[in-house]
PDB file with one MODEL, atoms N, CA, C and O in Angstrom:
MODEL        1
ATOM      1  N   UNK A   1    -276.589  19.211  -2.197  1.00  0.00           N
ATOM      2  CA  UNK A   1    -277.380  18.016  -2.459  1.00  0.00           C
ATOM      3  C   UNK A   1    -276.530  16.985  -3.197  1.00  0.00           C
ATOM      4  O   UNK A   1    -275.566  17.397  -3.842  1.00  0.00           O
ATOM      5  N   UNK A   2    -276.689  16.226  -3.174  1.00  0.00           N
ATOM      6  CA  UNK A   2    -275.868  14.615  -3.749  1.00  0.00           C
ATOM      7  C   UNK A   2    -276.702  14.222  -4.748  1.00  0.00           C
ATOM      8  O   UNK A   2    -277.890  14.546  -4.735  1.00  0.00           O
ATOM      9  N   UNK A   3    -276.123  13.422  -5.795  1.00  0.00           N
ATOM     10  CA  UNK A   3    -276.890  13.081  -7.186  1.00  0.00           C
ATOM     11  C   UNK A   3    -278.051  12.020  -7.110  1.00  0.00           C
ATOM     12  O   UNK A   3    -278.755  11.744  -8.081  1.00  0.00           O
ATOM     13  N   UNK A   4    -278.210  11.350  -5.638  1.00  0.00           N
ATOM     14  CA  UNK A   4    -279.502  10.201  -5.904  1.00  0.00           C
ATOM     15  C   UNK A   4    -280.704  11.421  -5.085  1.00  0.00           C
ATOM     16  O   UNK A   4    -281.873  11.082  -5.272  1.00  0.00           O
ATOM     17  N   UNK A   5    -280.552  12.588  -4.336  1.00  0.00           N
ATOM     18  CA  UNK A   5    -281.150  13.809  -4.488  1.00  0.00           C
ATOM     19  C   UNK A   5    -282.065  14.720  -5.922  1.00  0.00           C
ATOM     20  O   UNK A   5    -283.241  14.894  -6.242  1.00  0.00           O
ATOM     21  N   UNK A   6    -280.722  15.106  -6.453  1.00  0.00           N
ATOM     22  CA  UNK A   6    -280.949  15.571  -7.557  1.00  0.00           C
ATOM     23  C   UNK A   6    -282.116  15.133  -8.273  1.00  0.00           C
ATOM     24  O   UNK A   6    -283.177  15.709  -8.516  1.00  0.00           O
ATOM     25  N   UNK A   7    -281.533  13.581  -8.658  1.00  0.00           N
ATOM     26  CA  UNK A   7    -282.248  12.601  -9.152  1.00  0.00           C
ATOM     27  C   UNK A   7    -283.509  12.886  -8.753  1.00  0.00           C
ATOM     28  O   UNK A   7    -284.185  13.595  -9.498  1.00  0.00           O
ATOM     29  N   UNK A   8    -283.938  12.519  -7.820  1.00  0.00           N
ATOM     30  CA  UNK A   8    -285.147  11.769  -7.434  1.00  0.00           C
ATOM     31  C   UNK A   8    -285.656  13.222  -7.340  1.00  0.00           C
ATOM     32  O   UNK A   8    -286.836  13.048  -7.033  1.00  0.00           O
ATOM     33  N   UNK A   9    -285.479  14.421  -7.415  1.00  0.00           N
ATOM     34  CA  UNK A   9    -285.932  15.638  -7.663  1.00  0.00           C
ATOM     35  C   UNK A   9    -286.523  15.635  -9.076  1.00  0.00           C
ATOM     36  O   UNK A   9    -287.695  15.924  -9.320  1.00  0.00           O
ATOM     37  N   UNK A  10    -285.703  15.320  -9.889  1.00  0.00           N
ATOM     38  CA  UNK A  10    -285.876  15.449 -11.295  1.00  0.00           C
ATOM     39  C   UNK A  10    -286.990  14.104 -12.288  1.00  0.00           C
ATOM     40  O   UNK A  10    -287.341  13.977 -13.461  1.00  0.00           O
ATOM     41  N   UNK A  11    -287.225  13.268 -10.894  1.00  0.00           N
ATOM     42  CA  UNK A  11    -287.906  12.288 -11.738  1.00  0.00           C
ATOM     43  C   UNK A  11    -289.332  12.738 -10.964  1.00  0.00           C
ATOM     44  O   UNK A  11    -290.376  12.286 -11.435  1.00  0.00           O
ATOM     45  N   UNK A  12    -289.391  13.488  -9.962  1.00  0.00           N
ATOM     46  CA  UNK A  12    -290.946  13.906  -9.461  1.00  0.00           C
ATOM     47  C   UNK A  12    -291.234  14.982 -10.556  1.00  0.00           C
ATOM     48  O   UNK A  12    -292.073  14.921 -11.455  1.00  0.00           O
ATOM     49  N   UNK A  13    -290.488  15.823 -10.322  1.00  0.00           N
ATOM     50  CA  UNK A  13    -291.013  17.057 -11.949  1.00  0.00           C
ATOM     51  C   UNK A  13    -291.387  16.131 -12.877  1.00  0.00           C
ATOM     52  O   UNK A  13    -292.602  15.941 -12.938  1.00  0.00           O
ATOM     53  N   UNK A  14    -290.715  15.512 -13.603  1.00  0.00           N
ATOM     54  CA  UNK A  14    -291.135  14.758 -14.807  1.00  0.00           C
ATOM     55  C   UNK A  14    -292.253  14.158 -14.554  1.00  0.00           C
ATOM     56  O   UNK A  14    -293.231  14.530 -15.203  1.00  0.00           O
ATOM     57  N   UNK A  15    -292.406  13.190 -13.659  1.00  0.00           N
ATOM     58  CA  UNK A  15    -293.876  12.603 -13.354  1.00  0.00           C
ATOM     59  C   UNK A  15    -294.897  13.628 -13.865  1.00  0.00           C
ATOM     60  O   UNK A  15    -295.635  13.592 -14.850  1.00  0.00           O
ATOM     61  N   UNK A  16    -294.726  14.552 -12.912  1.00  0.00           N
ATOM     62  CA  UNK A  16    -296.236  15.650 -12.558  1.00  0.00           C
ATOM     63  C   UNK A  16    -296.062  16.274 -14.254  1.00  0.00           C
ATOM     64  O   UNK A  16    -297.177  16.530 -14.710  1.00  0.00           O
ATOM     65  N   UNK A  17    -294.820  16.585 -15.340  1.00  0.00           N
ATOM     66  CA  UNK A  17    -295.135  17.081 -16.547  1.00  0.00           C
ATOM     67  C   UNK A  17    -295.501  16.074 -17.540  1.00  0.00           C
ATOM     68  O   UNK A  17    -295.982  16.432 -18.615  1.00  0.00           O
ATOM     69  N   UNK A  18    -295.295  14.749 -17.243  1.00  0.00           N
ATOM     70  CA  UNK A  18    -295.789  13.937 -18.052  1.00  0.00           C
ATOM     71  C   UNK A  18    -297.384  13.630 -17.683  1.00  0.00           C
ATOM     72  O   UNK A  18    -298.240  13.294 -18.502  1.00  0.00           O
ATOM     73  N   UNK A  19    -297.528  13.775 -16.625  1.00  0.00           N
ATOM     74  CA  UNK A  19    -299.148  13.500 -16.186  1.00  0.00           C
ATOM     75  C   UNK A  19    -299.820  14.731 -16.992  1.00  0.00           C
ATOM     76  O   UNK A  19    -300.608  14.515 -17.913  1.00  0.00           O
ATOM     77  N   UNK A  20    -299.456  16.040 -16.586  1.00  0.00           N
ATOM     78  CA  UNK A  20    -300.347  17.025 -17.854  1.00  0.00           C
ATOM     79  C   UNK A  20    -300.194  16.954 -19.336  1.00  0.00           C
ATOM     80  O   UNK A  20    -300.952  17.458 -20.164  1.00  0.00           O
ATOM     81  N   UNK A  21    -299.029  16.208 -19.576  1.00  0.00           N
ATOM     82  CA  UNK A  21    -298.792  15.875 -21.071  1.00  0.00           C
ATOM     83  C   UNK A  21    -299.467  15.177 -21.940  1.00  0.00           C
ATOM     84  O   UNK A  21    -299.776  15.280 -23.127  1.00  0.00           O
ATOM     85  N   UNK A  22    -299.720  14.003 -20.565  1.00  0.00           N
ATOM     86  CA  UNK A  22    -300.809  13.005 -21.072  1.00  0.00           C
ATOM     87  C   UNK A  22    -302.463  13.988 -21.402  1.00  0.00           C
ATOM     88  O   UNK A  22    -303.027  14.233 -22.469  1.00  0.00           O
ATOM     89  N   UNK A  23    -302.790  14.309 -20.125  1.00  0.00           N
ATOM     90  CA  UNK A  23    -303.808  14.833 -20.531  1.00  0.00           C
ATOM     91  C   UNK A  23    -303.911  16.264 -21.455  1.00  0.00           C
ATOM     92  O   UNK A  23    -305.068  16.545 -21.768  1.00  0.00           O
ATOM     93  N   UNK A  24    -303.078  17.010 -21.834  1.00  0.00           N
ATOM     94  CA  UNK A  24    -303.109  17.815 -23.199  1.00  0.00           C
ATOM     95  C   UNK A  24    -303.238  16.868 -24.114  1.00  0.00           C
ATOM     96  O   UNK A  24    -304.427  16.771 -24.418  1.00  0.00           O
ATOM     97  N   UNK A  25    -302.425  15.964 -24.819  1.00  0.00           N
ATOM     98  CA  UNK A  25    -302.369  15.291 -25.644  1.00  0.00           C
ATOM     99  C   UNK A  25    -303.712  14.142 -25.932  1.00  0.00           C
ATOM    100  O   UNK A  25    -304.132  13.700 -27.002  1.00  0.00           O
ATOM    101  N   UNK A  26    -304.096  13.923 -24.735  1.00  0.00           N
ATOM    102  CA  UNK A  26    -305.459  12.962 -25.026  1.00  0.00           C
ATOM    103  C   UNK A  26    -305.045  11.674 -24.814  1.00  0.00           C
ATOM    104  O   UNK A  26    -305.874  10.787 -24.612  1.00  0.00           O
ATOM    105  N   UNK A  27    -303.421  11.373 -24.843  1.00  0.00           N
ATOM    106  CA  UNK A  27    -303.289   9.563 -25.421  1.00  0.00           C
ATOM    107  C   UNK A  27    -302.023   9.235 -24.595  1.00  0.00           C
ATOM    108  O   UNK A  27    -301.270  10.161 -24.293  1.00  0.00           O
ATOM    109  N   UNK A  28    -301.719   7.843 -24.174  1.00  0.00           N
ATOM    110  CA  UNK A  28    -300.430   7.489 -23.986  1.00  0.00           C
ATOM    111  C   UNK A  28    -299.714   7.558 -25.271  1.00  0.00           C
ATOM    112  O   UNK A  28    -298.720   8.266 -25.435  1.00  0.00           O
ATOM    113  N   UNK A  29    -300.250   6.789 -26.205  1.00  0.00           N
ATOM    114  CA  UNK A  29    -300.155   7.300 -27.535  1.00  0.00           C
ATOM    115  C   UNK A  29    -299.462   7.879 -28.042  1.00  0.00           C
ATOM    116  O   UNK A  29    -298.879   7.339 -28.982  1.00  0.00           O
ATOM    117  N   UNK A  30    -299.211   8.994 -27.774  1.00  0.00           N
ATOM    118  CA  UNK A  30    -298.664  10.671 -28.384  1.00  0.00           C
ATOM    119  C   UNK A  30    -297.058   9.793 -28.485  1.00  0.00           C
ATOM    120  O   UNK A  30    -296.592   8.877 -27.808  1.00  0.00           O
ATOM    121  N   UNK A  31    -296.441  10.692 -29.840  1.00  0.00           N
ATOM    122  CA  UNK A  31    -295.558  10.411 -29.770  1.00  0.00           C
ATOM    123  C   UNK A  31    -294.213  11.331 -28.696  1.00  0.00           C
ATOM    124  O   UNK A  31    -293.009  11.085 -28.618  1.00  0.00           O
ATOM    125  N   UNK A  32    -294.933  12.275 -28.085  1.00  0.00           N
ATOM    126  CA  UNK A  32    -294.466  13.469 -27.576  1.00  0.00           C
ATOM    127  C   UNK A  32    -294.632  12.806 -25.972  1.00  0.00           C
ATOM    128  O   UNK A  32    -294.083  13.371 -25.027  1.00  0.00           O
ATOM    129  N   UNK A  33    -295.186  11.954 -25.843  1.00  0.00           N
ATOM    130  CA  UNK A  33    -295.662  11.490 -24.605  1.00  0.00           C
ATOM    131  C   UNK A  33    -294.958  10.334 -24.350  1.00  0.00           C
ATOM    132  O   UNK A  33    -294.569  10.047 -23.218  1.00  0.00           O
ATOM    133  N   UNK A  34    -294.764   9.636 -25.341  1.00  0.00           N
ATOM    134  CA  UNK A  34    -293.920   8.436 -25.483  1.00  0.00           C
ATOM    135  C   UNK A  34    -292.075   8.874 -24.942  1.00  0.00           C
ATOM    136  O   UNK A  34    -291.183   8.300 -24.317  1.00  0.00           O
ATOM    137  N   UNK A  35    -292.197   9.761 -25.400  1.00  0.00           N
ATOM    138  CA  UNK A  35    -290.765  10.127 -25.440  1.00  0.00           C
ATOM    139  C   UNK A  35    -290.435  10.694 -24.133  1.00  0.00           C
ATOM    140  O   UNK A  35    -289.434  10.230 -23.588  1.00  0.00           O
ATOM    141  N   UNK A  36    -291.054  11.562 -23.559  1.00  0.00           N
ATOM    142  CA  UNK A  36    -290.648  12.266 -22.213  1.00  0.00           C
ATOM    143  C   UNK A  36    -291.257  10.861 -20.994  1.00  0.00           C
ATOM    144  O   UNK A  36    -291.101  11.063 -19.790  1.00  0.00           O
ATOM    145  N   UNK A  37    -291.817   9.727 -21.400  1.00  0.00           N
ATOM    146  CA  UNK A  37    -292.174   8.302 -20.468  1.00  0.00           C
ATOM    147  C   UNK A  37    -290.641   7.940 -20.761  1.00  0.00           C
ATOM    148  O   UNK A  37    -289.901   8.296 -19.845  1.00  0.00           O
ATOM    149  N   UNK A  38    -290.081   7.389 -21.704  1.00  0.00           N
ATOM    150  CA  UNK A  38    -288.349   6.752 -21.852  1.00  0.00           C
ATOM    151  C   UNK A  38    -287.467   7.968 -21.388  1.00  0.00           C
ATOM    152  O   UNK A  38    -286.413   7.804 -20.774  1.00  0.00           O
ATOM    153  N   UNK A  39    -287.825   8.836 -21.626  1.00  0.00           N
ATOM    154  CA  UNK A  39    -286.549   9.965 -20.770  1.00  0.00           C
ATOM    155  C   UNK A  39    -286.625   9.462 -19.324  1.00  0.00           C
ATOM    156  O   UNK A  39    -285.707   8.837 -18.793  1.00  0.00           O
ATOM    157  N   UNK A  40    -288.070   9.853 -18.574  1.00  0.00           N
ATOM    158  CA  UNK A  40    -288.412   9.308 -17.689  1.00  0.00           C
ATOM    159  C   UNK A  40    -287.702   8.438 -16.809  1.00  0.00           C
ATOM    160  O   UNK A  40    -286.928   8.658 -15.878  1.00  0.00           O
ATOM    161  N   UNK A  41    -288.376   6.875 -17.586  1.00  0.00           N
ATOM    162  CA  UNK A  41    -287.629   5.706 -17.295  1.00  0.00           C
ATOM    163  C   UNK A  41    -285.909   5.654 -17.401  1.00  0.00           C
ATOM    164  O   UNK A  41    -285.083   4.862 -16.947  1.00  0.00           O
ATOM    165  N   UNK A  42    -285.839   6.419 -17.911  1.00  0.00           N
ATOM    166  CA  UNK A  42    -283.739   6.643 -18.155  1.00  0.00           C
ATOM    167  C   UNK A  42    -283.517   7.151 -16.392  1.00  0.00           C
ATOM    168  O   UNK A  42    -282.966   6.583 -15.448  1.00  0.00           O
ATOM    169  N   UNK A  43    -284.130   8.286 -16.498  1.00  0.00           N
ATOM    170  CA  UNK A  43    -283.769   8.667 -14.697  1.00  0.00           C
ATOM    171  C   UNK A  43    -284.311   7.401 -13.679  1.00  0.00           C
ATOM    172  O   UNK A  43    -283.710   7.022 -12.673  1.00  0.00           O
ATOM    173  N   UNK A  44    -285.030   7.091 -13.967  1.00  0.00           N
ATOM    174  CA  UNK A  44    -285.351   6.139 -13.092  1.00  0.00           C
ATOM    175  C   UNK A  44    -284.406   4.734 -12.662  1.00  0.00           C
ATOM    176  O   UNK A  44    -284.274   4.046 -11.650  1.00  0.00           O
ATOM    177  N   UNK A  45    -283.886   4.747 -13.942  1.00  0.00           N
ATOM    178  CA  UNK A  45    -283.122   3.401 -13.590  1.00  0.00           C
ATOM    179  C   UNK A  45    -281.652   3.890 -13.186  1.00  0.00           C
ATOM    180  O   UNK A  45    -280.819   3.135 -12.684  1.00  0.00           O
ATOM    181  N   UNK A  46    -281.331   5.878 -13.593  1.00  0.00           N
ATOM    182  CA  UNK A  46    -280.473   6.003 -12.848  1.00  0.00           C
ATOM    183  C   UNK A  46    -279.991   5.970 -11.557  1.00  0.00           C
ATOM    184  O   UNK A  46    -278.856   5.750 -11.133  1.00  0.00           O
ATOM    185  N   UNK A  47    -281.295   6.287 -10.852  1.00  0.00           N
ATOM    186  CA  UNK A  47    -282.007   6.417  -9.304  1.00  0.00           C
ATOM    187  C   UNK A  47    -281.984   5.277  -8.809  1.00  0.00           C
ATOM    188  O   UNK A  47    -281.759   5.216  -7.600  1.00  0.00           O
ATOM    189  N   UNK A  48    -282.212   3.969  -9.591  1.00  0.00           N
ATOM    190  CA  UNK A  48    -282.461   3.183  -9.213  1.00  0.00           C
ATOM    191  C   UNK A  48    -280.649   2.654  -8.705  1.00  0.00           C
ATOM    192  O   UNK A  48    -280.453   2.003  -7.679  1.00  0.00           O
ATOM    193  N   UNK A  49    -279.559   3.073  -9.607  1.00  0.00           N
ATOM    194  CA  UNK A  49    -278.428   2.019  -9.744  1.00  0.00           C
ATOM    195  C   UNK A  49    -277.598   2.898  -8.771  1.00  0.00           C
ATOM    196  O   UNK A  49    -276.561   2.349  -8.399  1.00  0.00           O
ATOM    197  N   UNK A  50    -277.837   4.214  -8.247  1.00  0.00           N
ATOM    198  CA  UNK A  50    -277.455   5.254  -7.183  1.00  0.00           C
ATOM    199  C   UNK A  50    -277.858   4.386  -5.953  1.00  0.00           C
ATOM    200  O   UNK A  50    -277.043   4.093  -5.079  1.00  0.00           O
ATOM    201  N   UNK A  51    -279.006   4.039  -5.936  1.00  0.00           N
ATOM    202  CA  UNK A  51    -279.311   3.459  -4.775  1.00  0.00           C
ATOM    203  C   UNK A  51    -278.532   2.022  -4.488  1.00  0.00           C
ATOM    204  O   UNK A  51    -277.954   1.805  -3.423  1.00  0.00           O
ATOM    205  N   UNK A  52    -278.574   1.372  -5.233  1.00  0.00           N
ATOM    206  CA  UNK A  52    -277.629  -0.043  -5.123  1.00  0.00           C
ATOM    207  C   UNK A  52    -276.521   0.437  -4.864  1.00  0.00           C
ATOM    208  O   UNK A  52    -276.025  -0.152  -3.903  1.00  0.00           O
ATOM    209  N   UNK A  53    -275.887   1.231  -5.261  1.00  0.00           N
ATOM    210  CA  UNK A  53    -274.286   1.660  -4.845  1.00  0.00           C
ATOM    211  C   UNK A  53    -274.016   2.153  -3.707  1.00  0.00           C
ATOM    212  O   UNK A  53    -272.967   1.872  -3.127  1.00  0.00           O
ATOM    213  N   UNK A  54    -275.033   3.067  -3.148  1.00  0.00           N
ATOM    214  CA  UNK A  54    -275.113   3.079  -1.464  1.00  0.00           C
ATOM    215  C   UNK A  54    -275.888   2.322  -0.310  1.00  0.00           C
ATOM    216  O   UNK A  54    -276.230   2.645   0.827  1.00  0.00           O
ATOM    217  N   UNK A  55    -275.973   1.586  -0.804  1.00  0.00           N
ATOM    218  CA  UNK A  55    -276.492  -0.149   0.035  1.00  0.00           C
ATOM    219  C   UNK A  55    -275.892  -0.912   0.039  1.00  0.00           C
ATOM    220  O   UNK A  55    -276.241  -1.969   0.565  1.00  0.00           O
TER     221      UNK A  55
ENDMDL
END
């Protein structure tokens, strides 16, 4: 597999653990929730700059 693969592997897990995170926690709120959303967004904009480089 190639790293905009990987990637985009690793930002669907996160989605689906931040979606139950949210709802354990009750809140966007959470500071525990806050934090795995900016991890998140970090892969995302890695995914995002993988893709510009092969276009």
């Amino acid at each position: 597999m190639d790293h905009t693969t990987d990637l985009l592997q690793r930002i669907e897990i996160m989605r689906k653990e931040l979606s139950e995170l949210v709802l354990e926690k009750g809140s966007f709120l959470h500071p525990t929730v806050i934090n795995m959303s900016q991890q998140l967004d970090e892969y995302i904009v890695k995914y995002q700059k993988c893709l510009q480089l092969h276009t």
